[in-house]
N, C-alpha and C positions, 0 to 999 in steps of 0.2 A: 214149400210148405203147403199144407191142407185147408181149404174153406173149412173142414170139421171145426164144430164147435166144442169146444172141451171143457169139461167138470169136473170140480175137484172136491171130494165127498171123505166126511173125515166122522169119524164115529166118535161119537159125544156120551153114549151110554152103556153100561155094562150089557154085556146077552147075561148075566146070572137068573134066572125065573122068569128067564124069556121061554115063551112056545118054539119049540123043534124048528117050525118053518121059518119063522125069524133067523133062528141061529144059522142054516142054512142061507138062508138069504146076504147075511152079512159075509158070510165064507165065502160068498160065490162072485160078493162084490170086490174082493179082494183083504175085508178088512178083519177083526177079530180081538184088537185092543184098542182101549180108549186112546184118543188124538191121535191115532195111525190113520192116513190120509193115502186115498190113490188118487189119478187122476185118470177118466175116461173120456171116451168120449158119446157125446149126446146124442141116445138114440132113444125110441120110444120103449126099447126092450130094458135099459138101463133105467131109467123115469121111472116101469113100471116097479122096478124091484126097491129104489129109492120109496116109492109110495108104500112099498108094503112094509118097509122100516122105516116112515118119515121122524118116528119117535128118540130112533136113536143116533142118527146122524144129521149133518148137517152141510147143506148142499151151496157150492160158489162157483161161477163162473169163472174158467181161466183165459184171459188175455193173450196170453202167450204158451208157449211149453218151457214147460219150467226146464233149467238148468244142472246137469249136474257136476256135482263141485270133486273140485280136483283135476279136472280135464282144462285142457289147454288149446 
């Protein structure tokens, strides 16, 4: 496993009568619908684009890397 520290940033508000760059900005972070959540990892390039959506999402640290289910 990796020292990276990892984030997990889940969009809390519509883009509808958002400005262009916002909407880009959410696109780029992976997200696009409300409570659709990714998880990255924490760089100052990612922080900065969090800051320039801080409105519409919402940002947690991950302990671990998540799991995925079904897998054995």
């Amino acid at each position: 496993m990796s020292d990276e520290k990892k984030i997990k940033i889940t969009q809390v508000k519509s883009l509808i009568e958002r400005p262009e760059p916002q909407k880009r900005t959410i696109k780029a972070l992976g997200l696009g619908r409300i409570r659709k959540s990714v998880v990255k990892t924490d760089t100052p390039q990612i922080r900065g684009m969090i800051a320039k959506v801080r409105h519409l999402v919402v940002v947690e640290e991950v302990t671990e890397a998540p799991r995925e289910e079904g897998r054995v």
